[in-house]
ModelCIF file with pLDDT and N, C-alpha, C, O atoms, coordinates in Angstrom:
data_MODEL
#
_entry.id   MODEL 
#
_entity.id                         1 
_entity.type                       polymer 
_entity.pdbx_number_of_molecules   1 
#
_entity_poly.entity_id                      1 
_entity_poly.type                           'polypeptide(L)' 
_entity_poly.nstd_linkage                   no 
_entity_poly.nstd_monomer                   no 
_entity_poly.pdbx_seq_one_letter_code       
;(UNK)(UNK)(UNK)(UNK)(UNK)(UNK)(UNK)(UNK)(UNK)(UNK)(UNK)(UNK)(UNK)(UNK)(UNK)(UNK)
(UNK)(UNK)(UNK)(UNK)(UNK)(UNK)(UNK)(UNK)(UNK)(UNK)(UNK)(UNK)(UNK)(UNK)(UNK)(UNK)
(UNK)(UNK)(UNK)(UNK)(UNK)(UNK)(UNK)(UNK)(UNK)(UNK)(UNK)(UNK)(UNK)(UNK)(UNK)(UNK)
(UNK)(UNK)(UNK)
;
_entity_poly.pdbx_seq_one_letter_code_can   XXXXXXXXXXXXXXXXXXXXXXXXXXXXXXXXXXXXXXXXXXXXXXXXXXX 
_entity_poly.pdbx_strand_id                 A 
#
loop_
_entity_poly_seq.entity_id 
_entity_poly_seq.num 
_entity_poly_seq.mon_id 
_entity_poly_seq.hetero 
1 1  UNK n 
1 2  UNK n 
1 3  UNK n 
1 4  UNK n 
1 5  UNK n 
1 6  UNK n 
1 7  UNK n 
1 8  UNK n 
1 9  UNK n 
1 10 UNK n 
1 11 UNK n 
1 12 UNK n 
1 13 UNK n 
1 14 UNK n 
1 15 UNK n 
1 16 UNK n 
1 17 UNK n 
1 18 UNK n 
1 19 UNK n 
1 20 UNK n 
1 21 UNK n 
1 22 UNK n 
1 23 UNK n 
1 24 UNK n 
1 25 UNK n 
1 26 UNK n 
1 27 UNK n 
1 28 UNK n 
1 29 UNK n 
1 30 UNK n 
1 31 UNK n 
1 32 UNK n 
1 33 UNK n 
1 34 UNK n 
1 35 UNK n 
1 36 UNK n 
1 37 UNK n 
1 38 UNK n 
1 39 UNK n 
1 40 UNK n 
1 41 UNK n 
1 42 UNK n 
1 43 UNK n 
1 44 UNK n 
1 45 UNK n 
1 46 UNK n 
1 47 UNK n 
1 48 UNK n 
1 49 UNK n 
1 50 UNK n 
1 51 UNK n 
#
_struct_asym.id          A 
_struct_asym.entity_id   1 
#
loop_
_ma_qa_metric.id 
_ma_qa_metric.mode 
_ma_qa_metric.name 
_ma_qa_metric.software_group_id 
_ma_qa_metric.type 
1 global pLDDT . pLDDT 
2 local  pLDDT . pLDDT 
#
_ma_qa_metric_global.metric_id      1 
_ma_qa_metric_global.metric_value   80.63 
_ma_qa_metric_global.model_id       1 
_ma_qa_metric_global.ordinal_id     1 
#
loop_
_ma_qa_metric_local.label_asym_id 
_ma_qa_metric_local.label_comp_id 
_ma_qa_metric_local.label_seq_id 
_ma_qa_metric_local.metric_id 
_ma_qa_metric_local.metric_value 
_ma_qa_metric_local.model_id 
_ma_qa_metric_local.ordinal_id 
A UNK 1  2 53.00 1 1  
A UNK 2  2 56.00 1 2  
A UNK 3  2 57.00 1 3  
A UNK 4  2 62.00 1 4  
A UNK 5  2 60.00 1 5  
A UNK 6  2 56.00 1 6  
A UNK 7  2 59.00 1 7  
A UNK 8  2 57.00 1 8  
A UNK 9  2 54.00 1 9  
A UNK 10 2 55.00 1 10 
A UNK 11 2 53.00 1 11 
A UNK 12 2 60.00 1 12 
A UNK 13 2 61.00 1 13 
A UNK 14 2 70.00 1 14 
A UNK 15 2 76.00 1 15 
A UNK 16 2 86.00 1 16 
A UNK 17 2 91.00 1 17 
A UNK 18 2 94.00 1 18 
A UNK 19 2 95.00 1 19 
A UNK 20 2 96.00 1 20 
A UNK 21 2 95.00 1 21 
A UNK 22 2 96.00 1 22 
A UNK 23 2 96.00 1 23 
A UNK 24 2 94.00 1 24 
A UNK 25 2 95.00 1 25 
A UNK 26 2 94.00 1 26 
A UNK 27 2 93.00 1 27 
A UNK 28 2 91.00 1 28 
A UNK 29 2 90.00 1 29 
A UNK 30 2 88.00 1 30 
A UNK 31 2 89.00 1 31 
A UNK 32 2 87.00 1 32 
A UNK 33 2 89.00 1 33 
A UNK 34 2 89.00 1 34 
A UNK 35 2 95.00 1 35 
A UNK 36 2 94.00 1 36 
A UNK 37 2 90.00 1 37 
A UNK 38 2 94.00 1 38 
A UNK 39 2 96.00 1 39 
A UNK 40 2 95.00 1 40 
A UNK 41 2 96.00 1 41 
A UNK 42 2 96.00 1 42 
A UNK 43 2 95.00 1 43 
A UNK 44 2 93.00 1 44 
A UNK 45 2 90.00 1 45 
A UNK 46 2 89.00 1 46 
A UNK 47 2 81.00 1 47 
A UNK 48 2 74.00 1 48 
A UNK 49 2 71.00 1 49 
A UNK 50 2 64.00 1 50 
A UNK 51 2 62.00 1 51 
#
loop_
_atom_site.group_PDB 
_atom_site.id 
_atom_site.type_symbol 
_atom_site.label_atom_id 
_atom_site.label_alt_id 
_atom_site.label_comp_id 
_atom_site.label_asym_id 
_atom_site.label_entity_id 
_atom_site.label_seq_id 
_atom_site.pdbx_PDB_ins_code 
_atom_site.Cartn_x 
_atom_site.Cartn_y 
_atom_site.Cartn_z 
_atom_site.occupancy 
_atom_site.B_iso_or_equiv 
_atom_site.pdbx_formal_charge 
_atom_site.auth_seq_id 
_atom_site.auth_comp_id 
_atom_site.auth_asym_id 
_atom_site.auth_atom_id 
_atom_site.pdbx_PDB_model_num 
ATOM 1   N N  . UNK A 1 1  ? -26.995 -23.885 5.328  1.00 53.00 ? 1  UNK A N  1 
ATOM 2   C CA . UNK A 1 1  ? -27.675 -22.879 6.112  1.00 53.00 ? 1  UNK A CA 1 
ATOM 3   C C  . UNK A 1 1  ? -27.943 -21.676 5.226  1.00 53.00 ? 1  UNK A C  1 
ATOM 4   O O  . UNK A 1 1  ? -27.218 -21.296 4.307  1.00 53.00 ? 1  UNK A O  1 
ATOM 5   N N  . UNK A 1 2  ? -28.835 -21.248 5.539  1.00 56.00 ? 2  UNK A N  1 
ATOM 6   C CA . UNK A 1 2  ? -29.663 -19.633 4.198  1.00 56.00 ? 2  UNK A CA 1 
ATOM 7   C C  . UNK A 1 2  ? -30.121 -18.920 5.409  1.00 56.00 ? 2  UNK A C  1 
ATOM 8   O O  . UNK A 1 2  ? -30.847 -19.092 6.388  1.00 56.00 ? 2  UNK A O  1 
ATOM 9   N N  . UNK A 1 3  ? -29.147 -17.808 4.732  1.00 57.00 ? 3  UNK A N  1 
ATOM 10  C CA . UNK A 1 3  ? -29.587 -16.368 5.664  1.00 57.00 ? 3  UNK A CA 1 
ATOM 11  C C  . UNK A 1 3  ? -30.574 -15.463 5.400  1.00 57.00 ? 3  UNK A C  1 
ATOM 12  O O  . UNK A 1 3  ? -30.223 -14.623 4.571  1.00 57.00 ? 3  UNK A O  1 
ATOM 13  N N  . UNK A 1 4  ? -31.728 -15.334 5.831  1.00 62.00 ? 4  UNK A N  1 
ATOM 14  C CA . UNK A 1 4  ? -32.536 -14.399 5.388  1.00 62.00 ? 4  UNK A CA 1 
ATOM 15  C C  . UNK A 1 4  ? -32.658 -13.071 6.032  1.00 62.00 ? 4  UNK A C  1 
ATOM 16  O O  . UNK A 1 4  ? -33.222 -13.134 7.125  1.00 62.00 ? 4  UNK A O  1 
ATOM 17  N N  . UNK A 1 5  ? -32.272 -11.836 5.648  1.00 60.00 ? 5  UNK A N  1 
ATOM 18  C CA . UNK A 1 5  ? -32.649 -10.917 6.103  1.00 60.00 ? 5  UNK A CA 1 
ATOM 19  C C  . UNK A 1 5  ? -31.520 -10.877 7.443  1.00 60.00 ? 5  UNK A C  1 
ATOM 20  O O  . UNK A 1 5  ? -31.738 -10.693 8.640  1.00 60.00 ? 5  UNK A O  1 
ATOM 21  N N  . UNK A 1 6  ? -30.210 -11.135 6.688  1.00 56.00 ? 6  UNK A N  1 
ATOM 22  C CA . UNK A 1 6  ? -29.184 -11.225 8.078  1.00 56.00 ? 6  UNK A CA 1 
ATOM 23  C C  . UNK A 1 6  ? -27.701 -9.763  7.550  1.00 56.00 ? 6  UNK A C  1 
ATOM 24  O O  . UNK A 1 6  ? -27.130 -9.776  6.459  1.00 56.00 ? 6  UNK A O  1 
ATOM 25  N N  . UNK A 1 7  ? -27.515 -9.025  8.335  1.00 59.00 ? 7  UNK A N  1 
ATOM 26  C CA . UNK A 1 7  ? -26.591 -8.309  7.978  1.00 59.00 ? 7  UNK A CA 1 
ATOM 27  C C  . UNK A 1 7  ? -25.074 -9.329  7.234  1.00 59.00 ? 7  UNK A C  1 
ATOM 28  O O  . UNK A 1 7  ? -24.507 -10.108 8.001  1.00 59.00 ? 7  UNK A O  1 
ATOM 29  N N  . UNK A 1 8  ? -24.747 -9.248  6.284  1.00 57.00 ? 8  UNK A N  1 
ATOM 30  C CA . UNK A 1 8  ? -23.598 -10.191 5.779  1.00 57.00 ? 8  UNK A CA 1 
ATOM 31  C C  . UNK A 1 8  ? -21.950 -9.635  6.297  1.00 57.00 ? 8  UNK A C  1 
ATOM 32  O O  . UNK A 1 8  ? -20.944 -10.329 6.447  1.00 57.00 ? 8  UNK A O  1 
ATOM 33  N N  . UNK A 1 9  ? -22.141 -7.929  6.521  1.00 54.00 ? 9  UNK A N  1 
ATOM 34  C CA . UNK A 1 9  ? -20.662 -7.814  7.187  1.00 54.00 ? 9  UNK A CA 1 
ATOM 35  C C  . UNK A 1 9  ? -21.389 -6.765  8.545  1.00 54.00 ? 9  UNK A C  1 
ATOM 36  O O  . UNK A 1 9  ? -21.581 -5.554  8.438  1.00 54.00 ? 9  UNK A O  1 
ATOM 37  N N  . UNK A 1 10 ? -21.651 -7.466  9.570  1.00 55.00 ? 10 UNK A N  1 
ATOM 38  C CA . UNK A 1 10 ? -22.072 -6.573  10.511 1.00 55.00 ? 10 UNK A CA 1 
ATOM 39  C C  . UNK A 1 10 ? -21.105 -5.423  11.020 1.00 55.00 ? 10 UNK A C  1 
ATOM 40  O O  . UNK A 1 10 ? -21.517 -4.564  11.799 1.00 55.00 ? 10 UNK A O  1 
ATOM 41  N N  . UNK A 1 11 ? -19.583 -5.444  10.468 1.00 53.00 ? 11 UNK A N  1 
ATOM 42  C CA . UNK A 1 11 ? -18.543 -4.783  11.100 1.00 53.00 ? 11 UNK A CA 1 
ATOM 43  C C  . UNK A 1 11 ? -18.888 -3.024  10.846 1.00 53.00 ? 11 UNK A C  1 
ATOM 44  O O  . UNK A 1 11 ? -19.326 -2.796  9.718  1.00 53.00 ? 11 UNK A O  1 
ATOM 45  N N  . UNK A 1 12 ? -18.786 -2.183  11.469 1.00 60.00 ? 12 UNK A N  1 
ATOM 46  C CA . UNK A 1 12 ? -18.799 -0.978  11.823 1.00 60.00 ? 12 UNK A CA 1 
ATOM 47  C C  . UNK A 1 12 ? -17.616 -0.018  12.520 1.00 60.00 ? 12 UNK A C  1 
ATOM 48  O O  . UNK A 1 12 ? -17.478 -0.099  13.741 1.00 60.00 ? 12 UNK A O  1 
ATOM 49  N N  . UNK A 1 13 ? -16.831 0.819   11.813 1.00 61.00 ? 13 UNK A N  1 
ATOM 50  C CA . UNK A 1 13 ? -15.438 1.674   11.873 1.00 61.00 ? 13 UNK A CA 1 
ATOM 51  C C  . UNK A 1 13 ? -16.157 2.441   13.150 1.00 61.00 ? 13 UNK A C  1 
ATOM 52  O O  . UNK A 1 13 ? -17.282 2.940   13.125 1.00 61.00 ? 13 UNK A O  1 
ATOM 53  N N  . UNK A 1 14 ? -15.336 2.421   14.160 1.00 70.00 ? 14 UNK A N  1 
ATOM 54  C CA . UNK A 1 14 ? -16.176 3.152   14.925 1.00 70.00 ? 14 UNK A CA 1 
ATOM 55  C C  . UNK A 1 14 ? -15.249 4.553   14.980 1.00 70.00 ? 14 UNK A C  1 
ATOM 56  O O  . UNK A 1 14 ? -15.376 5.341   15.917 1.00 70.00 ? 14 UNK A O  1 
ATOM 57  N N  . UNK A 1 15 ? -14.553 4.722   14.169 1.00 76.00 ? 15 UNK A N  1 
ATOM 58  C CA . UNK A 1 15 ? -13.761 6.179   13.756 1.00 76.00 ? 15 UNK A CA 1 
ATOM 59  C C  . UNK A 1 15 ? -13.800 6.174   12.123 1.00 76.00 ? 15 UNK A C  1 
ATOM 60  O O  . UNK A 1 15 ? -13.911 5.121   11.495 1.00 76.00 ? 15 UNK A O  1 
ATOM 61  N N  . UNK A 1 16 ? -13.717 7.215   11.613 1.00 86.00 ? 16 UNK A N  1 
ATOM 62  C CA . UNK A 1 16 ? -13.097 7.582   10.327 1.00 86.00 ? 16 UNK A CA 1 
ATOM 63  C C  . UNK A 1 16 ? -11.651 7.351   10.337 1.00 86.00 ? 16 UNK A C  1 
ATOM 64  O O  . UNK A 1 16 ? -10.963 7.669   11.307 1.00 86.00 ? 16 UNK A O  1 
ATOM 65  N N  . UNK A 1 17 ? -11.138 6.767   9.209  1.00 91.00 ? 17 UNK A N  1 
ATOM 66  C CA . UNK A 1 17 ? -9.446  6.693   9.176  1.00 91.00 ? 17 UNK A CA 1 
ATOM 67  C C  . UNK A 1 17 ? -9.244  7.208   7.957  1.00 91.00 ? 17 UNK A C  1 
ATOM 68  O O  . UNK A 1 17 ? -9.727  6.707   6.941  1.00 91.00 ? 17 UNK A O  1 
ATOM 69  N N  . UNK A 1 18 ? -8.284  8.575   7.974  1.00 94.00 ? 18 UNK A N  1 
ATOM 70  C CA . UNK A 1 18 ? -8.253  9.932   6.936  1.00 94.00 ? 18 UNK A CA 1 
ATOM 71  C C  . UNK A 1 18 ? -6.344  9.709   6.303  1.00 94.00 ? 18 UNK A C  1 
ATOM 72  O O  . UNK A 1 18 ? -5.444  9.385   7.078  1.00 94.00 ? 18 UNK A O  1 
ATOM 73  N N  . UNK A 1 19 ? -6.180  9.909   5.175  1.00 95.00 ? 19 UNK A N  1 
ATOM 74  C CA . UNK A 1 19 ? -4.803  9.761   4.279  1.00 95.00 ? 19 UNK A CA 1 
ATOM 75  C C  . UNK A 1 19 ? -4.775  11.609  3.630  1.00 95.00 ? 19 UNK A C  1 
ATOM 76  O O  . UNK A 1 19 ? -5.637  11.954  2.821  1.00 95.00 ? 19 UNK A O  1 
ATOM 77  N N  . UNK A 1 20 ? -3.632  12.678  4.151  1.00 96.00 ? 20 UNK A N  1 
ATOM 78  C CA . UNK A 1 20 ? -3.991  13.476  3.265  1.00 96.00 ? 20 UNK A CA 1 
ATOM 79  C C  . UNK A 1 20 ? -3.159  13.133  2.174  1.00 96.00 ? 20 UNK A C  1 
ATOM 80  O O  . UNK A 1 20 ? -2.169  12.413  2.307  1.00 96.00 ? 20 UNK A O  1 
ATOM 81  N N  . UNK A 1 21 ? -3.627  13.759  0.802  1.00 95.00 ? 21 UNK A N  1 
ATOM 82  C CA . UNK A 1 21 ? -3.070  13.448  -0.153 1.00 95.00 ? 21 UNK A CA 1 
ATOM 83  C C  . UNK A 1 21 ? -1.867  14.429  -0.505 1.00 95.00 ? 21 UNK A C  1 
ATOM 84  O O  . UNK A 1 21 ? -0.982  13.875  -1.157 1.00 95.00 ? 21 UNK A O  1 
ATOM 85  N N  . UNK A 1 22 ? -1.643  15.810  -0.202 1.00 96.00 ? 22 UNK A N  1 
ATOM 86  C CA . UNK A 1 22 ? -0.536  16.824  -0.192 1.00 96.00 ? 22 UNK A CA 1 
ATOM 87  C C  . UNK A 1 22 ? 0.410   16.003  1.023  1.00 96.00 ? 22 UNK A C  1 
ATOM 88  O O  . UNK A 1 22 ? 1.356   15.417  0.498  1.00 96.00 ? 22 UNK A O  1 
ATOM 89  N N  . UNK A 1 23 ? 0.359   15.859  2.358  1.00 96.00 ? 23 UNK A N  1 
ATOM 90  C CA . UNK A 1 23 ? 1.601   15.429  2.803  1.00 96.00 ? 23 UNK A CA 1 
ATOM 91  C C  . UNK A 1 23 ? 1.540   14.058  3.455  1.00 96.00 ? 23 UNK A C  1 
ATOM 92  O O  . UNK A 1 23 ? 2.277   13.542  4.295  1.00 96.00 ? 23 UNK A O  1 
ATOM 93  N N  . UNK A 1 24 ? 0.720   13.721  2.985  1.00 94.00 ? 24 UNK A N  1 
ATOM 94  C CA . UNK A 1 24 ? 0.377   12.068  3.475  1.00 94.00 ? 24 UNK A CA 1 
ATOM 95  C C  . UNK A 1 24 ? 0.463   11.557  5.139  1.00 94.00 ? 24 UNK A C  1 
ATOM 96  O O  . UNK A 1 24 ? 0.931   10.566  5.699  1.00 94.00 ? 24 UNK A O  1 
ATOM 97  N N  . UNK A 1 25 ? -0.195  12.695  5.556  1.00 95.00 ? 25 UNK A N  1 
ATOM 98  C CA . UNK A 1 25 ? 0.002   12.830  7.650  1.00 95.00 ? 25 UNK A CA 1 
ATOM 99  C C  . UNK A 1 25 ? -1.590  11.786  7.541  1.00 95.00 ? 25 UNK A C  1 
ATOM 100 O O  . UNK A 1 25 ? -2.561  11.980  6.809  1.00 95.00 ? 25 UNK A O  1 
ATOM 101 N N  . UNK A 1 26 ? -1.387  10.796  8.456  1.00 94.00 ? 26 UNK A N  1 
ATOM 102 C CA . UNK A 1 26 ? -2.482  9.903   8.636  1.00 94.00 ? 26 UNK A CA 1 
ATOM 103 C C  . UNK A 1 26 ? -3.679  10.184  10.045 1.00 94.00 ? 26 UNK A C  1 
ATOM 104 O O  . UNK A 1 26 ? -3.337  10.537  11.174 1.00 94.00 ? 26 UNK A O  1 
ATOM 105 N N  . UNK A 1 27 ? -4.393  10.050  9.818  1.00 93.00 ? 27 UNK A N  1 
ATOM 106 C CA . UNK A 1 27 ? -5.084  10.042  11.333 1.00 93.00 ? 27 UNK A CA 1 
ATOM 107 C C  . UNK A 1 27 ? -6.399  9.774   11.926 1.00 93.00 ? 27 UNK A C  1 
ATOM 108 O O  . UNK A 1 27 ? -7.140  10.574  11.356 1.00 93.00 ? 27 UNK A O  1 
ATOM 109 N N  . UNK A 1 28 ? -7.003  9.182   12.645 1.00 91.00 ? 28 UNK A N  1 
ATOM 110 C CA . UNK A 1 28 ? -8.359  9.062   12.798 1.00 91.00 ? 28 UNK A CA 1 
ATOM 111 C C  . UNK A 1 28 ? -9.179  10.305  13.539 1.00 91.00 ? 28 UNK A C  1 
ATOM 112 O O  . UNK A 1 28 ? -8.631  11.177  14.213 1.00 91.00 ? 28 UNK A O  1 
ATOM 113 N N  . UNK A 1 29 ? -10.717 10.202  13.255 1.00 90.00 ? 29 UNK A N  1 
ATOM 114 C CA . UNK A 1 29 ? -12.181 11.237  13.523 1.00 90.00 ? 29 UNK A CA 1 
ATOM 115 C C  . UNK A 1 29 ? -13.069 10.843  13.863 1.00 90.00 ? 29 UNK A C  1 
ATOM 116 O O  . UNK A 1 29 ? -13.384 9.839   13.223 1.00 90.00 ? 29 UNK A O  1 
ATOM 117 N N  . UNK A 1 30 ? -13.706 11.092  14.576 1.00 88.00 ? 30 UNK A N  1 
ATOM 118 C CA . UNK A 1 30 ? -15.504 10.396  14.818 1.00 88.00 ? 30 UNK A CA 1 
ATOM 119 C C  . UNK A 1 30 ? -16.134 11.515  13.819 1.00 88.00 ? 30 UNK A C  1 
ATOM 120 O O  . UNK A 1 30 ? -17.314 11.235  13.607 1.00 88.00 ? 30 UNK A O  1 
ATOM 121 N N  . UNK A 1 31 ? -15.826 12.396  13.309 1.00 89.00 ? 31 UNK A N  1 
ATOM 122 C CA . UNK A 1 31 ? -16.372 12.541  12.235 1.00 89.00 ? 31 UNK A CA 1 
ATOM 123 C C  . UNK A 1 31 ? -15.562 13.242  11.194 1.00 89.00 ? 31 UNK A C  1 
ATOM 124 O O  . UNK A 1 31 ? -14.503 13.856  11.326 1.00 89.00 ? 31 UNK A O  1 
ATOM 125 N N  . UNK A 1 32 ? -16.559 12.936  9.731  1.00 87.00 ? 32 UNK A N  1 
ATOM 126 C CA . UNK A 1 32 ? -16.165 13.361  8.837  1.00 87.00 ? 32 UNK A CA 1 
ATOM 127 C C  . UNK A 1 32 ? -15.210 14.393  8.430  1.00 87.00 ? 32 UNK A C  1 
ATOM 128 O O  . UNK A 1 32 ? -15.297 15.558  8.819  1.00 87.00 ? 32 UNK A O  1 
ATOM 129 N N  . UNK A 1 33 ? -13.865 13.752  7.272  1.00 89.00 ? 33 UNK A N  1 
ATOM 130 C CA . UNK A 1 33 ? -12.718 15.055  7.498  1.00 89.00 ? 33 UNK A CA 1 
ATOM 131 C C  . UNK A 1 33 ? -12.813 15.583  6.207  1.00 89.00 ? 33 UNK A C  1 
ATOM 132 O O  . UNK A 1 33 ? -12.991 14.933  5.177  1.00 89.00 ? 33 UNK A O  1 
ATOM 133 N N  . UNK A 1 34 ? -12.688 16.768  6.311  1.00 89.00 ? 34 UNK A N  1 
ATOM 134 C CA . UNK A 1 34 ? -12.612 17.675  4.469  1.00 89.00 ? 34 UNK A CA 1 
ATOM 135 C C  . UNK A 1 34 ? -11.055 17.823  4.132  1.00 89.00 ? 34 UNK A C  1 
ATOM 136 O O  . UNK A 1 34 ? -10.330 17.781  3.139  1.00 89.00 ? 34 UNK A O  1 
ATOM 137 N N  . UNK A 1 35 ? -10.942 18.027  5.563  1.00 95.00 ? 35 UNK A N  1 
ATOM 138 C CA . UNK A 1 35 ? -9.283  18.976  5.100  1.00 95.00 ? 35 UNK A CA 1 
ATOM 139 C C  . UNK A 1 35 ? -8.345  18.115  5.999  1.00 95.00 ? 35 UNK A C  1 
ATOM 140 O O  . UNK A 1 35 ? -8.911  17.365  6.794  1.00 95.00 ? 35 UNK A O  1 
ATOM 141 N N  . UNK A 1 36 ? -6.747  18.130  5.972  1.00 94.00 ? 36 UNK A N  1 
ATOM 142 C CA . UNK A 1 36 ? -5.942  17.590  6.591  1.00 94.00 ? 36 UNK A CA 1 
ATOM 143 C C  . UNK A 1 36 ? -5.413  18.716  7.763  1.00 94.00 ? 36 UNK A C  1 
ATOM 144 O O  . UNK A 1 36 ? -4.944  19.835  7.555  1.00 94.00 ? 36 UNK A O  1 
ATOM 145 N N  . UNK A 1 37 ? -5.631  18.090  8.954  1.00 90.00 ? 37 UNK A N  1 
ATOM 146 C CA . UNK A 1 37 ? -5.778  18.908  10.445 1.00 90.00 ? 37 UNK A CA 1 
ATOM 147 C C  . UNK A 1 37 ? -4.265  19.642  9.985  1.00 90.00 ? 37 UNK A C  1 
ATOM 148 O O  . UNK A 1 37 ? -4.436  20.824  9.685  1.00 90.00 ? 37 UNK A O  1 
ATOM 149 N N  . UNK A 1 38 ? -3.054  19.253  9.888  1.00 94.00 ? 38 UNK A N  1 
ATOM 150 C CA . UNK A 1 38 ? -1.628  19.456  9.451  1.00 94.00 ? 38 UNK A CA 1 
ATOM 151 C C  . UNK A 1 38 ? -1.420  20.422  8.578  1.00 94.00 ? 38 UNK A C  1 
ATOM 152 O O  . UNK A 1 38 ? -0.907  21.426  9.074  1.00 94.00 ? 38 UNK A O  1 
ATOM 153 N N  . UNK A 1 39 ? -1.789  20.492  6.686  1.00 96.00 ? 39 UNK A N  1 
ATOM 154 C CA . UNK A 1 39 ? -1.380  21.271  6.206  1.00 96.00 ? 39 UNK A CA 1 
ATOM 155 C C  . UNK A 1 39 ? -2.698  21.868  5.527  1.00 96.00 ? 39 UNK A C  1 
ATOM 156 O O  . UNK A 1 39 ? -2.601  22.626  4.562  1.00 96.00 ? 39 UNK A O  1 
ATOM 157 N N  . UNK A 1 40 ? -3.912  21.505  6.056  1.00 95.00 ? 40 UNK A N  1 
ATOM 158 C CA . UNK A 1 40 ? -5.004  22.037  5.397  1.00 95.00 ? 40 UNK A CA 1 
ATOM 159 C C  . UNK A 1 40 ? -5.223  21.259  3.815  1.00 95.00 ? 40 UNK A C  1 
ATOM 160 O O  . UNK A 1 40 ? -6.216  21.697  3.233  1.00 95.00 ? 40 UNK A O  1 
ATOM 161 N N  . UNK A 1 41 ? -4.546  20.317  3.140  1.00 96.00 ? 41 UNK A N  1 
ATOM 162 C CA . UNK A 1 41 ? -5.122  19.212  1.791  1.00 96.00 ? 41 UNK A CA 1 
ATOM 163 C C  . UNK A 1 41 ? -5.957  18.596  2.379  1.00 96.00 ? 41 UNK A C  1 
ATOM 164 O O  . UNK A 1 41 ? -6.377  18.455  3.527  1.00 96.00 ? 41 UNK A O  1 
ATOM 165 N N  . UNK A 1 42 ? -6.231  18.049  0.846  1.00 96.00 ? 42 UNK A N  1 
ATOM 166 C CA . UNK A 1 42 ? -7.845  17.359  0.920  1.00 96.00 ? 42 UNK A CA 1 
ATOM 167 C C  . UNK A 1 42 ? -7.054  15.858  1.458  1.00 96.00 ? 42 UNK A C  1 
ATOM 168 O O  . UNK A 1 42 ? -5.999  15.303  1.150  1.00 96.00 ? 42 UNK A O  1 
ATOM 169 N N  . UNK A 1 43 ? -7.967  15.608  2.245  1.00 95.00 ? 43 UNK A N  1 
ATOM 170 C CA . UNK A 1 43 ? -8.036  13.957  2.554  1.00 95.00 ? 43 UNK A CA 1 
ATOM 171 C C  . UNK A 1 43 ? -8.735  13.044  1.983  1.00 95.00 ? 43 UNK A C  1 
ATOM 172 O O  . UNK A 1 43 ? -9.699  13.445  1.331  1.00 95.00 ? 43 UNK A O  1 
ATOM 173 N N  . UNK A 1 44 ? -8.487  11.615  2.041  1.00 93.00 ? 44 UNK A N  1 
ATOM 174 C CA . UNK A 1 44 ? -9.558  10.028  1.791  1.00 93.00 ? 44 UNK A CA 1 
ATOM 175 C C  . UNK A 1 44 ? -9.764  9.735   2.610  1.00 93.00 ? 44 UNK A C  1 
ATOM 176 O O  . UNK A 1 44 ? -9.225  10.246  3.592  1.00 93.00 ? 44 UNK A O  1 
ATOM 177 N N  . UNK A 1 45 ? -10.517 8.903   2.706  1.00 90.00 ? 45 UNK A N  1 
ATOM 178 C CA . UNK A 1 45 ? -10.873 7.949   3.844  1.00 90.00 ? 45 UNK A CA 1 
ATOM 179 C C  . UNK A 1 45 ? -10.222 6.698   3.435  1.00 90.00 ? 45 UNK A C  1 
ATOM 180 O O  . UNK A 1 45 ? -10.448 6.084   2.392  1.00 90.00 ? 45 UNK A O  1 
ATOM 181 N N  . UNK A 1 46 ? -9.397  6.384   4.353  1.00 89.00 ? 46 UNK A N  1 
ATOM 182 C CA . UNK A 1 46 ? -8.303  4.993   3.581  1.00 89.00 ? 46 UNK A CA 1 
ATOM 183 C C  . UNK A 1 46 ? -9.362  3.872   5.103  1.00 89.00 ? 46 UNK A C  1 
ATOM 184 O O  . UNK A 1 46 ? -8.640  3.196   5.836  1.00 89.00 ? 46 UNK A O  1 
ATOM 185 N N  . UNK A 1 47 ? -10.697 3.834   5.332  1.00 81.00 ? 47 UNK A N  1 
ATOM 186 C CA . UNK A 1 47 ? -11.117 3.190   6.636  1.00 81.00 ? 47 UNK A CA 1 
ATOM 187 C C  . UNK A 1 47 ? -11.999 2.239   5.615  1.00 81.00 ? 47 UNK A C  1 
ATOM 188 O O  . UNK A 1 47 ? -12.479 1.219   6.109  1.00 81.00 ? 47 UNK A O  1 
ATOM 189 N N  . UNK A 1 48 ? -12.237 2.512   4.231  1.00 74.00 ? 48 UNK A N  1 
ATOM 190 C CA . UNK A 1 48 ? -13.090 1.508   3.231  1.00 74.00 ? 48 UNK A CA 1 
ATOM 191 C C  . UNK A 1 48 ? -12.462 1.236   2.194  1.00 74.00 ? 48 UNK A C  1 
ATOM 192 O O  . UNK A 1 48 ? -11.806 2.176   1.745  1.00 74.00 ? 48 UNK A O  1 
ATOM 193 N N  . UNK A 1 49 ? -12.409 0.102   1.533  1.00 71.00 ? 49 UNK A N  1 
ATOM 194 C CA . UNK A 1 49 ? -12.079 -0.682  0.605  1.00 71.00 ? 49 UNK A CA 1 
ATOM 195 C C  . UNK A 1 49 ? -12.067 -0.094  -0.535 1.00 71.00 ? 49 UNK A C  1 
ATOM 196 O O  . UNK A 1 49 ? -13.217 0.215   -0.843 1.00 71.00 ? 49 UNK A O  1 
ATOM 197 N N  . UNK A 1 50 ? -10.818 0.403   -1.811 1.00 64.00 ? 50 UNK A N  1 
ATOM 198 C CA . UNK A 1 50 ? -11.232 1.040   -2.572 1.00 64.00 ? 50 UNK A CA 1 
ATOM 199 C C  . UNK A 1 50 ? -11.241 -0.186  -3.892 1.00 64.00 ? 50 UNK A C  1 
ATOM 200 O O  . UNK A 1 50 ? -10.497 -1.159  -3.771 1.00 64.00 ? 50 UNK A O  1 
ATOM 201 N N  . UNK A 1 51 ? -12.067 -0.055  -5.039 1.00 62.00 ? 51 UNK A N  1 
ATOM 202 C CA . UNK A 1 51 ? -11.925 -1.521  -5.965 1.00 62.00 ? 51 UNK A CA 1 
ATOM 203 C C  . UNK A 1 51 ? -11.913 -1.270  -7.382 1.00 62.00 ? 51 UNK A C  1 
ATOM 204 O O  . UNK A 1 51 ? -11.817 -2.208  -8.174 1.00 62.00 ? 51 UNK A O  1 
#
């Protein structure tokens, strides 16, 4: 079977999932995080694959 023109991972985070890096408090957003809600550090997004 050949897929043409087919999404290959249709999956979609329907939150952001945030790691801060100063005290490592975890937590999800519907949107985008700069800062950690807790001690104000920068956060990741631990919700995508890093490689």
């Amino acid at each position: 079977m050949v897929l043409h023109n087919a999404d290959i991972d249709p999956h979609r985070n329907e939150h952001g999932y945030y790691e801060c890096l100063s005290c490592g408090t975890r937590t999800t957003s519907d949107d985008p995080l700069g800062r950690c809600v807790d001690c104000g550090g920068e956060v990741r997004n631990i919700g995508v694959a890093r490689e």
